[in-house]
N, C-alpha and C positions, 0 to 999 in steps of 0.2 A: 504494500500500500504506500510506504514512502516511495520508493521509487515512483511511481505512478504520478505520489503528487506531486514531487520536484520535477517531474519531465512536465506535467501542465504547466506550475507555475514558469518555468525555462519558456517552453514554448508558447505563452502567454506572453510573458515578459518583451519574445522575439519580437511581436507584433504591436507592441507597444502597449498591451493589457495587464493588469495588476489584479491580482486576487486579493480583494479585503479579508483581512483578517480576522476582523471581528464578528464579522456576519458567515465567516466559512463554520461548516459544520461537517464531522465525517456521519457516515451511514457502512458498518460492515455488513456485507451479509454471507450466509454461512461461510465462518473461517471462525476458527480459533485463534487467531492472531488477536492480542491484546496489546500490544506495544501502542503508544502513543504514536500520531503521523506530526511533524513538522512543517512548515514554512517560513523560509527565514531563521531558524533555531525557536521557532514560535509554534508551540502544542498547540492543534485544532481540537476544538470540541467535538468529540463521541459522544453522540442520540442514540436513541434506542427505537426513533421514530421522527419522520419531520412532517409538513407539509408543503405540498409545492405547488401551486396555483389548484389549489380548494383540494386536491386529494393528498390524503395521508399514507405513506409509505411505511414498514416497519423492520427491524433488522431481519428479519426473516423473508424477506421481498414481494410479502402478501399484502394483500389489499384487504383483507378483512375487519382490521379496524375499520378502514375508512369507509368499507360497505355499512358499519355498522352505525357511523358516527351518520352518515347522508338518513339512514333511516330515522335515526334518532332526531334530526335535524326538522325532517317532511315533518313527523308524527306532532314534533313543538310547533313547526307552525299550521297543521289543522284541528288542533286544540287552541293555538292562539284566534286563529279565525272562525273557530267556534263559539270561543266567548267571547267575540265581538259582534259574532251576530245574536247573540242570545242581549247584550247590553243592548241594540241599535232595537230587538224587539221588546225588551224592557221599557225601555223609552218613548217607543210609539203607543203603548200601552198606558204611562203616565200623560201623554199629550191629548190621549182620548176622552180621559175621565177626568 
């Protein structure tokens, strides 16, 4: 995995690209490799999980959090648009009487 990430950041570098450091983050998936990755002599954060433009990835290279989180997600918002028509019929109800 170092090697991998000194040869981006080099060839990044070539073209005049820079990898921030602060917002880098590694993802291993299956490997037992535990050592720390570098850039610069500067330790990347190891996740156990990220997200990248709305789906979530996880060290095991499944998608089943994120099948689970989008479910979870639907489900709040047709229970939030449940009680909001259940309040809009409330209402019409007090403007009656």
């Amino acid at each position: 995995m170092q090697r991998k990430a000194t040869r981006v950041a080099a060839a990044s570098a070539s073209v005049g690209l820079n990898i921030y450091k602060g917002k880098s983050k590694i993802i291993k998936y299956n490997t037992e490799n535990t050592k720390l990755t570098t850039l610069d002599e500067e330790a990347v954060e190891q996740v156990e999980s990220f997200t990248y433009l709305g789906s979530i990835t996880d060290e095991r290279g499944g998608s089943d959090v994120d099948i689970k989180a989008r479910i979870g997600k639907a489900k709040d918002a047709e229970e939030e648009e449940e009680e909001e028509e259940e309040e809009g019929e409330e209402e019409g109800e007090e403007e009656n009487n």
